[in-house]
mmJSON file of the N, C-alpha and C atoms, coordinates in Angstrom:
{"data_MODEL":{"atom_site":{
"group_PDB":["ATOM","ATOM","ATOM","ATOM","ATOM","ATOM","ATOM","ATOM","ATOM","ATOM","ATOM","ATOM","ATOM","ATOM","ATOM","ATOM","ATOM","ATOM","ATOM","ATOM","ATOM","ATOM","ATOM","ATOM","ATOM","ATOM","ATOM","ATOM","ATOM","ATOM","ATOM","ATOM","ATOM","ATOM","ATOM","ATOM","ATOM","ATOM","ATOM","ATOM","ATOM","ATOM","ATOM","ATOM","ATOM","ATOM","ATOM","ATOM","ATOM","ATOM","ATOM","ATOM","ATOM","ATOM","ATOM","ATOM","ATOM","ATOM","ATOM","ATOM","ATOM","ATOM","ATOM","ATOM","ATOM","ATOM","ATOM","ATOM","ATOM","ATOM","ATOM","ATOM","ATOM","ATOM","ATOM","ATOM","ATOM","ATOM","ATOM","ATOM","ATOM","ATOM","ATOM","ATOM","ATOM","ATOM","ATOM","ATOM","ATOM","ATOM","ATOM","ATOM","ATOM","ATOM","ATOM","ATOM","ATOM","ATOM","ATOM","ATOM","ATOM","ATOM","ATOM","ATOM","ATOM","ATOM","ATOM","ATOM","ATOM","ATOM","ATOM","ATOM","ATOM","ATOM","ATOM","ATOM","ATOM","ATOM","ATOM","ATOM","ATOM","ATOM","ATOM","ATOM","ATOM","ATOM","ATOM","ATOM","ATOM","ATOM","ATOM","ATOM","ATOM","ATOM","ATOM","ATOM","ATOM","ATOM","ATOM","ATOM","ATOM","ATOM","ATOM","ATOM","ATOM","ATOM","ATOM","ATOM","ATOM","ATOM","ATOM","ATOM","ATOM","ATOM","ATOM","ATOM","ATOM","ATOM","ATOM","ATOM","ATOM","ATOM","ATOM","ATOM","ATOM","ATOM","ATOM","ATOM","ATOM","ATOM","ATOM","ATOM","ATOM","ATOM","ATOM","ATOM","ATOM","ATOM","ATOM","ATOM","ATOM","ATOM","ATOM","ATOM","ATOM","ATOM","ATOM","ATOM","ATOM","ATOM","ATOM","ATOM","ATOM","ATOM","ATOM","ATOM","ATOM","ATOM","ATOM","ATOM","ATOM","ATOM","ATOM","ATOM","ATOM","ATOM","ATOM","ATOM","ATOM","ATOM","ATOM","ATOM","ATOM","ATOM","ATOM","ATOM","ATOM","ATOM","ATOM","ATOM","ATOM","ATOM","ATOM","ATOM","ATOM","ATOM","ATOM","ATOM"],
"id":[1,2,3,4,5,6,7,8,9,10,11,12,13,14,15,16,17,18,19,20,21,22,23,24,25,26,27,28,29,30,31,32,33,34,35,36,37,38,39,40,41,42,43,44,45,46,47,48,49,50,51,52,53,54,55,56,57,58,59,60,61,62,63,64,65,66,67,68,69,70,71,72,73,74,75,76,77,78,79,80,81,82,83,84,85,86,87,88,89,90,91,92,93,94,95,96,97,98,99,100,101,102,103,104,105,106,107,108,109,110,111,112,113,114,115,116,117,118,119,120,121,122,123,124,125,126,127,128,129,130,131,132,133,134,135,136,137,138,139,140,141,142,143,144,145,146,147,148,149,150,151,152,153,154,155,156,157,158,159,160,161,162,163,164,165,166,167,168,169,170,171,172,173,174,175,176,177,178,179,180,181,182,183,184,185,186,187,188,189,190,191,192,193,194,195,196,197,198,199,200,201,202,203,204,205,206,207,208,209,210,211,212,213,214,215,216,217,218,219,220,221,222,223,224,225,226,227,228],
"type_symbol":["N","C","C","N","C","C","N","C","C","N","C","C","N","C","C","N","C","C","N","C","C","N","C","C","N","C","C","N","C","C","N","C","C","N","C","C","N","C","C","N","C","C","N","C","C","N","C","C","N","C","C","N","C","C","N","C","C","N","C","C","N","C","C","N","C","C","N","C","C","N","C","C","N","C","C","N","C","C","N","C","C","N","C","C","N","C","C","N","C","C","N","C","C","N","C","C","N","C","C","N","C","C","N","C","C","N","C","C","N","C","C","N","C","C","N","C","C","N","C","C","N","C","C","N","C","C","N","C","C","N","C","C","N","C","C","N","C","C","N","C","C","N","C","C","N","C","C","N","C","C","N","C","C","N","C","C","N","C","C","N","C","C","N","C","C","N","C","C","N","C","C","N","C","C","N","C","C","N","C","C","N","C","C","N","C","C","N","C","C","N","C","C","N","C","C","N","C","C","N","C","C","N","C","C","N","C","C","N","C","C","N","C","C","N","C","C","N","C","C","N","C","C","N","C","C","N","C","C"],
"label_atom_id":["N","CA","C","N","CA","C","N","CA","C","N","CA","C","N","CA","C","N","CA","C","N","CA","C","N","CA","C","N","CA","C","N","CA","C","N","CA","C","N","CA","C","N","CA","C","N","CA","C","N","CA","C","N","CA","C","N","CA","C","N","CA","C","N","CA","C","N","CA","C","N","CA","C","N","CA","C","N","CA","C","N","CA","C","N","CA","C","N","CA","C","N","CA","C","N","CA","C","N","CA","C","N","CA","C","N","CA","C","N","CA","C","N","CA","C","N","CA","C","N","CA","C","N","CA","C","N","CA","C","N","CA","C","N","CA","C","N","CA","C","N","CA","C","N","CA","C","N","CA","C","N","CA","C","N","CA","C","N","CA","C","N","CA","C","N","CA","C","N","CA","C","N","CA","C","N","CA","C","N","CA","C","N","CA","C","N","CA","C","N","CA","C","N","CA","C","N","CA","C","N","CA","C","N","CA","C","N","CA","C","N","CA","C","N","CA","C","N","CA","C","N","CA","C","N","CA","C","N","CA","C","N","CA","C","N","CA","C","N","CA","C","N","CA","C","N","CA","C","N","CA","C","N","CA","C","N","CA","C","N","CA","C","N","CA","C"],
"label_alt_id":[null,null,null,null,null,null,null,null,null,null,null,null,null,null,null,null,null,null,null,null,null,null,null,null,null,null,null,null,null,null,null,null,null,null,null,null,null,null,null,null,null,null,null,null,null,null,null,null,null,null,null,null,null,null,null,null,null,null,null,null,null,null,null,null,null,null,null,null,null,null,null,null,null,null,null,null,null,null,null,null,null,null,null,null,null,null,null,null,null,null,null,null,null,null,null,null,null,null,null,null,null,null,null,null,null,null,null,null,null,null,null,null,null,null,null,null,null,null,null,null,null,null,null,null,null,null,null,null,null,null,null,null,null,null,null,null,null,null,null,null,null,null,null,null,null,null,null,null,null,null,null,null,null,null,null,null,null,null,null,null,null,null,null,null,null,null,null,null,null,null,null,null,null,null,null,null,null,null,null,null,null,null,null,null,null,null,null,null,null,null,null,null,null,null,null,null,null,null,null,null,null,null,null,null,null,null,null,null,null,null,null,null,null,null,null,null,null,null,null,null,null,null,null,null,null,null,null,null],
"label_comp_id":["UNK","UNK","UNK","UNK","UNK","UNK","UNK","UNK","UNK","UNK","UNK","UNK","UNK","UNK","UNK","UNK","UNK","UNK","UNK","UNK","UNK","UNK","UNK","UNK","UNK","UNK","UNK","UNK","UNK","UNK","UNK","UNK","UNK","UNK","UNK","UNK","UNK","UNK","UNK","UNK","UNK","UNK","UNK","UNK","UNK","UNK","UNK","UNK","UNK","UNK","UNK","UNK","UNK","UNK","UNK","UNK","UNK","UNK","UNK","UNK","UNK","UNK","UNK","UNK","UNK","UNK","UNK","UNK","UNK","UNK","UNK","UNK","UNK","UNK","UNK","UNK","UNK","UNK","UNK","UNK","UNK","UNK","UNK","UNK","UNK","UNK","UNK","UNK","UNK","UNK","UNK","UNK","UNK","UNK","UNK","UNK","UNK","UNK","UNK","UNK","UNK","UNK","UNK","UNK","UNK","UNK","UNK","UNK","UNK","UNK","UNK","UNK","UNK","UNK","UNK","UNK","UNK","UNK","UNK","UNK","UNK","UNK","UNK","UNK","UNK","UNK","UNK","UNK","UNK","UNK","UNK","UNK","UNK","UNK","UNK","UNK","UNK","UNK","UNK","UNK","UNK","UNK","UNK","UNK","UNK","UNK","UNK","UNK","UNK","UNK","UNK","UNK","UNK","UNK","UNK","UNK","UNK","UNK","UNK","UNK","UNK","UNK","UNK","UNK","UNK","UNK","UNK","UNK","UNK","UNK","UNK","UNK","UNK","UNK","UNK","UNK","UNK","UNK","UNK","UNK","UNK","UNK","UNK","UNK","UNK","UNK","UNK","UNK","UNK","UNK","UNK","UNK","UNK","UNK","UNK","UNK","UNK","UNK","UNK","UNK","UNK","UNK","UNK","UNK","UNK","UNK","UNK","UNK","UNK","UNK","UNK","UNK","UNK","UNK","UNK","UNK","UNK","UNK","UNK","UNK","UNK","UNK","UNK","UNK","UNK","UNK","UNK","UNK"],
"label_asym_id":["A","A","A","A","A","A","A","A","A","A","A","A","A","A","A","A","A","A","A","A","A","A","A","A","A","A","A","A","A","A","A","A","A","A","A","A","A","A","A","A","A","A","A","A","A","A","A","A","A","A","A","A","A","A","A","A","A","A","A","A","A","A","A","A","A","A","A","A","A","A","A","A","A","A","A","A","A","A","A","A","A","A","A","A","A","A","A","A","A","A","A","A","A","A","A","A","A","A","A","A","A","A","A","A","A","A","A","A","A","A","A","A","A","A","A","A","A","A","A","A","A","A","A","A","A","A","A","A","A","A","A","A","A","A","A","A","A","A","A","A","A","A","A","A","A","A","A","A","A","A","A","A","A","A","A","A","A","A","A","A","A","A","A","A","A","A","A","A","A","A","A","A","A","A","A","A","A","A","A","A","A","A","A","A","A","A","A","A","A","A","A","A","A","A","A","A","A","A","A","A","A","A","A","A","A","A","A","A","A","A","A","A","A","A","A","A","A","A","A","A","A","A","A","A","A","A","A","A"],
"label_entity_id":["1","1","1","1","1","1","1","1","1","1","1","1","1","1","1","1","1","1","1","1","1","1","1","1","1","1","1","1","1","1","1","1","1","1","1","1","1","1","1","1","1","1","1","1","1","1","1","1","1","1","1","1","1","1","1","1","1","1","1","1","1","1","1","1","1","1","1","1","1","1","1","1","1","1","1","1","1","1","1","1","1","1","1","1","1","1","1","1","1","1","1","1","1","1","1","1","1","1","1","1","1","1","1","1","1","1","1","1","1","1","1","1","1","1","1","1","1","1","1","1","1","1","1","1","1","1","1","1","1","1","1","1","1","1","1","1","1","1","1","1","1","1","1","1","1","1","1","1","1","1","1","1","1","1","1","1","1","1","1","1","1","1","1","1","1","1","1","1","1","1","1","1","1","1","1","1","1","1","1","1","1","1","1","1","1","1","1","1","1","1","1","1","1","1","1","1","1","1","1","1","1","1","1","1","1","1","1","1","1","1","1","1","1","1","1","1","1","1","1","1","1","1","1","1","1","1","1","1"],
"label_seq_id":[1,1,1,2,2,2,3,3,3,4,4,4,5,5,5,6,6,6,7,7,7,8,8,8,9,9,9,10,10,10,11,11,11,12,12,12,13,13,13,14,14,14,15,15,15,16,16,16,17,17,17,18,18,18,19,19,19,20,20,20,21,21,21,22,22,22,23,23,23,24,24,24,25,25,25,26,26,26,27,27,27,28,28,28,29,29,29,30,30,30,31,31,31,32,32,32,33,33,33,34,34,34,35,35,35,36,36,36,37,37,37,38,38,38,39,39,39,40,40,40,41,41,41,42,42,42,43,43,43,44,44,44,45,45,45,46,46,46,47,47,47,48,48,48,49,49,49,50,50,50,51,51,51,52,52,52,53,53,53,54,54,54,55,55,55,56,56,56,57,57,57,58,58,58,59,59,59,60,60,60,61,61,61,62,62,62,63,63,63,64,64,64,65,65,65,66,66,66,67,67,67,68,68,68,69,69,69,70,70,70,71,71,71,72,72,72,73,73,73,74,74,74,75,75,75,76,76,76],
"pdbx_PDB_ins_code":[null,null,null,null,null,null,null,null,null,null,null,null,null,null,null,null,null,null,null,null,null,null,null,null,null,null,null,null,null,null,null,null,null,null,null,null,null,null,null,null,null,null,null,null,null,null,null,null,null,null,null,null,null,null,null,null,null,null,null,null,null,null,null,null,null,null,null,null,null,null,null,null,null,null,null,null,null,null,null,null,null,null,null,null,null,null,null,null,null,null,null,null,null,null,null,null,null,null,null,null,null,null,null,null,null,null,null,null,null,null,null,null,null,null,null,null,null,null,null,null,null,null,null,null,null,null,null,null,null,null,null,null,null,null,null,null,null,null,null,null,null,null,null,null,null,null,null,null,null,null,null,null,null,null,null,null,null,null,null,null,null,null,null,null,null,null,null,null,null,null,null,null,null,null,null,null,null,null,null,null,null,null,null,null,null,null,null,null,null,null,null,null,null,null,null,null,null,null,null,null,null,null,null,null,null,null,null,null,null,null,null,null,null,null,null,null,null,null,null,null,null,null,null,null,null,null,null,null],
"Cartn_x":[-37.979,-39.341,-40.302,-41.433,-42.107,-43.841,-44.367,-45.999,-46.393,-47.672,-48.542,-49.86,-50.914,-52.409,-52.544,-52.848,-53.345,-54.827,-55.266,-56.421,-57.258,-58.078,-58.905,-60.278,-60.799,-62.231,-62.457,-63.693,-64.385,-65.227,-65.163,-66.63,-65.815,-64.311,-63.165,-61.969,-62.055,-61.535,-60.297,-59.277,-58.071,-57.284,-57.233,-55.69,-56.161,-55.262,-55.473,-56.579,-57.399,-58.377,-59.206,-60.505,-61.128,-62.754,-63.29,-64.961,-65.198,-66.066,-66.185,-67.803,-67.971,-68.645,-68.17,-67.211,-66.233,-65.086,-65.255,-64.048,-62.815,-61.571,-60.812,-59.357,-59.532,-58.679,-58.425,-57.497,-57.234,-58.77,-59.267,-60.692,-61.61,-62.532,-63.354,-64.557,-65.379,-66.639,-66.808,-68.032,-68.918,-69.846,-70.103,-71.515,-71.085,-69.796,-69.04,-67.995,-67.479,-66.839,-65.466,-64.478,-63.566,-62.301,-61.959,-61.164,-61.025,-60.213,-60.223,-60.767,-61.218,-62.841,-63.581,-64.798,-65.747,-66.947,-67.453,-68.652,-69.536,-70.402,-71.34,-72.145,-73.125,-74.314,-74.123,-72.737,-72.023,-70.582,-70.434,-69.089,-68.22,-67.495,-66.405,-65.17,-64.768,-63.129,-63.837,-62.38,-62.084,-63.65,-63.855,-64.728,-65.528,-67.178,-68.045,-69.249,-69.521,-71.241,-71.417,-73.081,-73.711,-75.206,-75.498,-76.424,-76.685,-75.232,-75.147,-73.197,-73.394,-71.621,-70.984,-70.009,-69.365,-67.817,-67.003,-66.18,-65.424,-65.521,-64.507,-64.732,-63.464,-62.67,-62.697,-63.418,-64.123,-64.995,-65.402,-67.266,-67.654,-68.975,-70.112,-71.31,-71.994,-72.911,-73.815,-74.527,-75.479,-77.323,-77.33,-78.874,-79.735,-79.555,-80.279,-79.118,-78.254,-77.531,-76.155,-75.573,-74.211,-73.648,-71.984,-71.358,-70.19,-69.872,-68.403,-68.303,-67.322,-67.38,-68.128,-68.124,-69.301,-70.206,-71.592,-72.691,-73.738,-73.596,-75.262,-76.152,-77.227,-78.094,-78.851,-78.496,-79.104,-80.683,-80.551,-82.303,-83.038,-83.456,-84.197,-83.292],
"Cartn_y":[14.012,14.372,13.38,13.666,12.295,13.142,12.417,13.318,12.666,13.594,13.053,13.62,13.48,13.839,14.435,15.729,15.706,15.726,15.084,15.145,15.489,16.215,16.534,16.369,16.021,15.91,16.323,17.276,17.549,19.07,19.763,21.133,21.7,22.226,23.681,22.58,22.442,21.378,22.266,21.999,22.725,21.744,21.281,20.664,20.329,19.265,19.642,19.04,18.061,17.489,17.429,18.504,18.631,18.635,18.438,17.771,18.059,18.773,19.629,20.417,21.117,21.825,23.482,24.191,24.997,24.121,24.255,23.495,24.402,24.151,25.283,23.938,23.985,22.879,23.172,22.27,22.332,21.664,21.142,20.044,20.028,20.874,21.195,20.896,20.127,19.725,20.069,21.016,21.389,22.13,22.347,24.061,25.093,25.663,26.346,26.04,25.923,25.285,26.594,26.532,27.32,26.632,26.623,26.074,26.049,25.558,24.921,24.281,23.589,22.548,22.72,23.033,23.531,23.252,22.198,21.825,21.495,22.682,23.242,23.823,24.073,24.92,26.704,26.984,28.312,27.816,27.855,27.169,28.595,28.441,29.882,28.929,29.099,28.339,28.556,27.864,27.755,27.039,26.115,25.483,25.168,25.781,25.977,24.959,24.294,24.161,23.783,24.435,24.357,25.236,25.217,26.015,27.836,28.044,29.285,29.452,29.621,28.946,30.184,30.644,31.714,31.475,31.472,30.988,32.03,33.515,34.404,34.124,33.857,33.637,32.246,31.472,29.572,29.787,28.406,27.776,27.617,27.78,27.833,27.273,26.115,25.542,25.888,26.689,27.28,26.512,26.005,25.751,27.458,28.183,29.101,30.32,30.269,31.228,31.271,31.221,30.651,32.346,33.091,33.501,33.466,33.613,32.949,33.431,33.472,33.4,32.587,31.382,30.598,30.608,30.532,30.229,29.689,28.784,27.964,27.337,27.779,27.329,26.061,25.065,24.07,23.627,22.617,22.218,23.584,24.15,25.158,26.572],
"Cartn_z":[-35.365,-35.055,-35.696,-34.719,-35.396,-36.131,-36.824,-36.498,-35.79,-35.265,-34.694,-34.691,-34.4,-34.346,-33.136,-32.985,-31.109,-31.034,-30.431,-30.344,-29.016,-29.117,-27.565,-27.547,-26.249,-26.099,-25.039,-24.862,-23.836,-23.967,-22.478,-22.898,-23.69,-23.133,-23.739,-24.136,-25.441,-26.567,-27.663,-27.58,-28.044,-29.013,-30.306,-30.218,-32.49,-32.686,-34.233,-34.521,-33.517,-33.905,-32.763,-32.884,-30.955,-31.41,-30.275,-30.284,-28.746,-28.839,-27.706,-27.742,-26.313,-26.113,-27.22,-26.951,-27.512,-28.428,-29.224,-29.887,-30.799,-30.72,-31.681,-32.236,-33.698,-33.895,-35.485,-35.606,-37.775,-38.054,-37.679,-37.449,-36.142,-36.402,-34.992,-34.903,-33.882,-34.165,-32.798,-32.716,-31.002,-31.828,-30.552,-30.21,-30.881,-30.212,-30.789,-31.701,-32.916,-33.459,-34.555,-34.03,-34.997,-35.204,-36.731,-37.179,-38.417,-39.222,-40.529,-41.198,-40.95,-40.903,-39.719,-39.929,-38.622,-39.152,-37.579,-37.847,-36.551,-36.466,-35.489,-35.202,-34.417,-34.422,-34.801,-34.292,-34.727,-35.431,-36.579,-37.686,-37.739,-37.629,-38.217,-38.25,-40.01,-40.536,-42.001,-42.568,-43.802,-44.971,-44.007,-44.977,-43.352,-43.319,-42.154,-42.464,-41.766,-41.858,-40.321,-40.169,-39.034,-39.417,-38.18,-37.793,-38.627,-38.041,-38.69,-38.836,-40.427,-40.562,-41.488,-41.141,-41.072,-41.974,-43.225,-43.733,-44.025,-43.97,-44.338,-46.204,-47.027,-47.59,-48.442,-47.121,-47.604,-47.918,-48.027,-48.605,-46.75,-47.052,-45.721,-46.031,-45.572,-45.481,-44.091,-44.208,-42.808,-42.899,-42.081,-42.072,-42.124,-41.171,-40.373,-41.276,-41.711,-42.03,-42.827,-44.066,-44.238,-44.559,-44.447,-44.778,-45.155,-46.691,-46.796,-48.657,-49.199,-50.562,-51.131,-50.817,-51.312,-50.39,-50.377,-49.408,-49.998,-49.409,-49.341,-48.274,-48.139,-47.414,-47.74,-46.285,-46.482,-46.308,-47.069,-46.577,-46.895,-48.111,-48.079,-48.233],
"occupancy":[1.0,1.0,1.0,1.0,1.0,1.0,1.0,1.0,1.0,1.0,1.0,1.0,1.0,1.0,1.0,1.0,1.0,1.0,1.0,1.0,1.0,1.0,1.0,1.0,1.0,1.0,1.0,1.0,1.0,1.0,1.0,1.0,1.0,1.0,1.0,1.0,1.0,1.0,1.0,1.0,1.0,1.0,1.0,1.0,1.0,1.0,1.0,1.0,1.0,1.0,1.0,1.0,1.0,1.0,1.0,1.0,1.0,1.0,1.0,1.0,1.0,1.0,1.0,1.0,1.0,1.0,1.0,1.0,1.0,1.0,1.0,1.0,1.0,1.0,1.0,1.0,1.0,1.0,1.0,1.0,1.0,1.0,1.0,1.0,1.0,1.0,1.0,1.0,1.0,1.0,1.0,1.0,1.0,1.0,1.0,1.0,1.0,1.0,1.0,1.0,1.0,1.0,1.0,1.0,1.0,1.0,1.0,1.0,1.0,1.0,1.0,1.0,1.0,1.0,1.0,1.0,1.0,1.0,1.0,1.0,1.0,1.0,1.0,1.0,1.0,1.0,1.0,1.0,1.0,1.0,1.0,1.0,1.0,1.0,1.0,1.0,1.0,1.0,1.0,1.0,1.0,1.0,1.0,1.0,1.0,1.0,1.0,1.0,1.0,1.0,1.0,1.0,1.0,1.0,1.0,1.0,1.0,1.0,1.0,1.0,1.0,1.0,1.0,1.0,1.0,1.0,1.0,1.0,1.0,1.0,1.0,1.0,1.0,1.0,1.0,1.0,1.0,1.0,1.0,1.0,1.0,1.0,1.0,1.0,1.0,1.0,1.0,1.0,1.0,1.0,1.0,1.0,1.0,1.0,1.0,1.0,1.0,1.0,1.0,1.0,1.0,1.0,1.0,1.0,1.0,1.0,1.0,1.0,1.0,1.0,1.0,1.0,1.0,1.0,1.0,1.0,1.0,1.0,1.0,1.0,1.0,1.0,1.0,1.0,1.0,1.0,1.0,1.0],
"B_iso_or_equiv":[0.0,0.0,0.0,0.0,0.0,0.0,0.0,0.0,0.0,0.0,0.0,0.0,0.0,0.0,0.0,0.0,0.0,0.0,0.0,0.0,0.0,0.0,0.0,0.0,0.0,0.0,0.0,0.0,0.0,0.0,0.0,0.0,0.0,0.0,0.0,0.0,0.0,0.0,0.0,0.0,0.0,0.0,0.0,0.0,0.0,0.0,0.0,0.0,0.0,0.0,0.0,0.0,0.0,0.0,0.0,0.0,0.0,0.0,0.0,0.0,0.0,0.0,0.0,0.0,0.0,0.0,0.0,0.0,0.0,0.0,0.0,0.0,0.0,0.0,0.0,0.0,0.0,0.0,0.0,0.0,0.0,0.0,0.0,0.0,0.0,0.0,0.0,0.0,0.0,0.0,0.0,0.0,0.0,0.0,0.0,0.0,0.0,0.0,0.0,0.0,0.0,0.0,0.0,0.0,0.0,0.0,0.0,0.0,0.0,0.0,0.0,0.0,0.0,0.0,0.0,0.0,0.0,0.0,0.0,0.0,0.0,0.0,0.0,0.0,0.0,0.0,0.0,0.0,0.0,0.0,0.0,0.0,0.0,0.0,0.0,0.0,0.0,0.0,0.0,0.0,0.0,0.0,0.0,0.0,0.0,0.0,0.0,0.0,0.0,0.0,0.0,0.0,0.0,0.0,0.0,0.0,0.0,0.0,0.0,0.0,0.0,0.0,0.0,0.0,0.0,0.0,0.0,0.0,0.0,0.0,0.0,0.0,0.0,0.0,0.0,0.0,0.0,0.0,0.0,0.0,0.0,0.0,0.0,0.0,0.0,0.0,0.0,0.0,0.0,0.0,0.0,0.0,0.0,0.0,0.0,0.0,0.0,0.0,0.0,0.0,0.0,0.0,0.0,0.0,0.0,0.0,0.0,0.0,0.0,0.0,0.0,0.0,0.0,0.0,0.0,0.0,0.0,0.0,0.0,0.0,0.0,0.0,0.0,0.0,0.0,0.0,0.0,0.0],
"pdbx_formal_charge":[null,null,null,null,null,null,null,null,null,null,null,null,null,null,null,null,null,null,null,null,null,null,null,null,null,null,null,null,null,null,null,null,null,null,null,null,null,null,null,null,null,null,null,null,null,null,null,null,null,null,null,null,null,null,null,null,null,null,null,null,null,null,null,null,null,null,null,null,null,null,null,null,null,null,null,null,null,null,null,null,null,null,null,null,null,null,null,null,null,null,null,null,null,null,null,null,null,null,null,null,null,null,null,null,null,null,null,null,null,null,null,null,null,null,null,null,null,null,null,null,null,null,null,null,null,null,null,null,null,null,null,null,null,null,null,null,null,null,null,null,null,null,null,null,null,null,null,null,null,null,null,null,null,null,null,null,null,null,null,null,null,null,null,null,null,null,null,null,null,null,null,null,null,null,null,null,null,null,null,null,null,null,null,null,null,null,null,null,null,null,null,null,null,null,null,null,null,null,null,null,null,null,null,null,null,null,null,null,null,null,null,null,null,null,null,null,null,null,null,null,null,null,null,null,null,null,null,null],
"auth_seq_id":[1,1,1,2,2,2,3,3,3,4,4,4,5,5,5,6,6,6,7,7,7,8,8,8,9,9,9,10,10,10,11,11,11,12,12,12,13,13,13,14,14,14,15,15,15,16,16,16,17,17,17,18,18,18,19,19,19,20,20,20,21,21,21,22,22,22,23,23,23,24,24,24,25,25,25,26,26,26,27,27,27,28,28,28,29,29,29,30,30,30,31,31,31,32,32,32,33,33,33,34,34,34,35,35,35,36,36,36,37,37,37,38,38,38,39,39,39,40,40,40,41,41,41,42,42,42,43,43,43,44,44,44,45,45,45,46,46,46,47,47,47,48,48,48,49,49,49,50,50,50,51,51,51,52,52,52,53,53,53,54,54,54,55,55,55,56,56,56,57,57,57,58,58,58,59,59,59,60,60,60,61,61,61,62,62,62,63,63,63,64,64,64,65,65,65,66,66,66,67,67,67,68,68,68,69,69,69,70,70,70,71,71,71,72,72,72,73,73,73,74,74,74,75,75,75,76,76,76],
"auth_comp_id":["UNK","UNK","UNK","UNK","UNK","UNK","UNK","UNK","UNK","UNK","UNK","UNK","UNK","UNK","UNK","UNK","UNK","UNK","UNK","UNK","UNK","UNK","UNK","UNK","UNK","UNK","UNK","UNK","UNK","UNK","UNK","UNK","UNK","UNK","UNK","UNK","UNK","UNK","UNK","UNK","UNK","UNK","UNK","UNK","UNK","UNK","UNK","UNK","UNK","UNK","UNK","UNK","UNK","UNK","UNK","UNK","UNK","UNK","UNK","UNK","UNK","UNK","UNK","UNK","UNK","UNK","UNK","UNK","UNK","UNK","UNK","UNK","UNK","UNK","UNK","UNK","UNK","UNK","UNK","UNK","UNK","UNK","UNK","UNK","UNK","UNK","UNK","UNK","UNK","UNK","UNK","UNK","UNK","UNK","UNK","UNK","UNK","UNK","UNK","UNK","UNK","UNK","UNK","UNK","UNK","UNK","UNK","UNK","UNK","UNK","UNK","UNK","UNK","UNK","UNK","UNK","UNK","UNK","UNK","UNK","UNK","UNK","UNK","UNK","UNK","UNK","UNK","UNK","UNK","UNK","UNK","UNK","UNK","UNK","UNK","UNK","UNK","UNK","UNK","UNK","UNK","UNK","UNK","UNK","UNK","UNK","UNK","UNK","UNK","UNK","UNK","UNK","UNK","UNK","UNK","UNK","UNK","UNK","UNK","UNK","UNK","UNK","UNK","UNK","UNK","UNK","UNK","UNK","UNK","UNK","UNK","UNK","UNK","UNK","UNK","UNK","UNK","UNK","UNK","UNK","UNK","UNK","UNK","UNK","UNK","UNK","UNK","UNK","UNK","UNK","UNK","UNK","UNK","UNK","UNK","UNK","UNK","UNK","UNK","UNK","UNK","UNK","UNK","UNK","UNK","UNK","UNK","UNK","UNK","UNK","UNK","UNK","UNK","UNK","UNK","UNK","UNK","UNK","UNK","UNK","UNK","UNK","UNK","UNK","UNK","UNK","UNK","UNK"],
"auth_asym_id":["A","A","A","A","A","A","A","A","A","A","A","A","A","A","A","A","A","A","A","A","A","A","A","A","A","A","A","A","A","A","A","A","A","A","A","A","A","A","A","A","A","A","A","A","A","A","A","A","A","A","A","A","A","A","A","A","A","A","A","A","A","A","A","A","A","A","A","A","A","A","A","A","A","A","A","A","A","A","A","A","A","A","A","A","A","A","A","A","A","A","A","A","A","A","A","A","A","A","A","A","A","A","A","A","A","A","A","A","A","A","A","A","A","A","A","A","A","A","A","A","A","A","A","A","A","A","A","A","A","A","A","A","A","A","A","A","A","A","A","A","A","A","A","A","A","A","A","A","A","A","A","A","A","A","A","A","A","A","A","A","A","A","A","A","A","A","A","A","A","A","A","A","A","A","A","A","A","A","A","A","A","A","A","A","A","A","A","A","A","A","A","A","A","A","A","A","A","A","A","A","A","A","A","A","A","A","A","A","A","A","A","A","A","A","A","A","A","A","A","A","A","A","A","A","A","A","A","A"],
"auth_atom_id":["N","CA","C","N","CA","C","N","CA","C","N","CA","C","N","CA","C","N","CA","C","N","CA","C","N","CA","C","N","CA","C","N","CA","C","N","CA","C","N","CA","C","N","CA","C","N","CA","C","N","CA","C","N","CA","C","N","CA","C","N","CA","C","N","CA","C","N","CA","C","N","CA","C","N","CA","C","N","CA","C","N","CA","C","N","CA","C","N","CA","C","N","CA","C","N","CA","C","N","CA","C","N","CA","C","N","CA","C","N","CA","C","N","CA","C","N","CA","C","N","CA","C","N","CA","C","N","CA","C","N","CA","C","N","CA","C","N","CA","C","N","CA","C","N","CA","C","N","CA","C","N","CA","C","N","CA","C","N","CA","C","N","CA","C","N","CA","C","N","CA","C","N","CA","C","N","CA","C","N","CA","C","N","CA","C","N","CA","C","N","CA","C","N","CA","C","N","CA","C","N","CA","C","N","CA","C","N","CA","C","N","CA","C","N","CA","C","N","CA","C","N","CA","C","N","CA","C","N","CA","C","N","CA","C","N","CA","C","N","CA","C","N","CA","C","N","CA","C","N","CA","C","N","CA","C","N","CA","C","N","CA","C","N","CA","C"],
"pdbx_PDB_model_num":[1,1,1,1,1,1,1,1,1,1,1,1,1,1,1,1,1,1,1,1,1,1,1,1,1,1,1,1,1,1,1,1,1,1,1,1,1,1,1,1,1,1,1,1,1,1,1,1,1,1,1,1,1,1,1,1,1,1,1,1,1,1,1,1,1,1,1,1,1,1,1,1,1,1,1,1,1,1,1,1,1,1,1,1,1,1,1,1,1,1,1,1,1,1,1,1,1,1,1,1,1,1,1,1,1,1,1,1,1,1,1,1,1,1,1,1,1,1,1,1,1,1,1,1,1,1,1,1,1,1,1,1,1,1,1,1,1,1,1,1,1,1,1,1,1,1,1,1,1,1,1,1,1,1,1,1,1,1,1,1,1,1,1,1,1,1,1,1,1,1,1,1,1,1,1,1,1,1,1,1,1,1,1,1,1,1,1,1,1,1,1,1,1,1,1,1,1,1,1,1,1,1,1,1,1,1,1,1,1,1,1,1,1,1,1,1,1,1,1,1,1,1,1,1,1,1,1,1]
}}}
C-alpha cells in the first residue's frame, strides 16, 4: 500500500483534503466547511474558524460566533 492525499475541488467537495462550495474532509475549506480542520463561513471540526465556528470538544475561532472548549472571537 502506498499513501496518498485525496484531494477534491468543487460546489459538493468530499475527500482528505476538499475546497468547495460544501466541503467535508480531514482538511476542509468552503461555505460550508466540516472536518478536522475547518475553515469557513459555517466551521464545524476539531479545530473551527469562520464566520461562525463550531468545535465540539476543539478550539473555535468565530468572527460572528465561536463554540467549542476553547472559544474565541475574532477581531473584537
Amino acid at each position: 500500500m502506498t499513501s496518498a492525499v485525496y484531494r477534491a475541488v468543487g460546489v459538493f467537495a468530499l475527500g482528505g483534503v476538499s475546497c468547495g462550495l460544501a466541503a467535508v474532509a480531514g482538511l476542509a475549506r468552503g461555505w460550508w466547511a466540516v472536518g478536522g480542520g475547518a475553515i469557513g463561513y459555517r466551521a464545524f471540526g476539531g479545530l473551527a474558524a469562520g464566520g461562525y465556528a463550531y468545535a465540539g470538544n476543539g478550539v473555535a475561532y468565530g468572527y460572528h460566533e465561536a463554540s467549542g472548549r476553547q472559544k474565541e472571537r475574532l477581531f473584537g
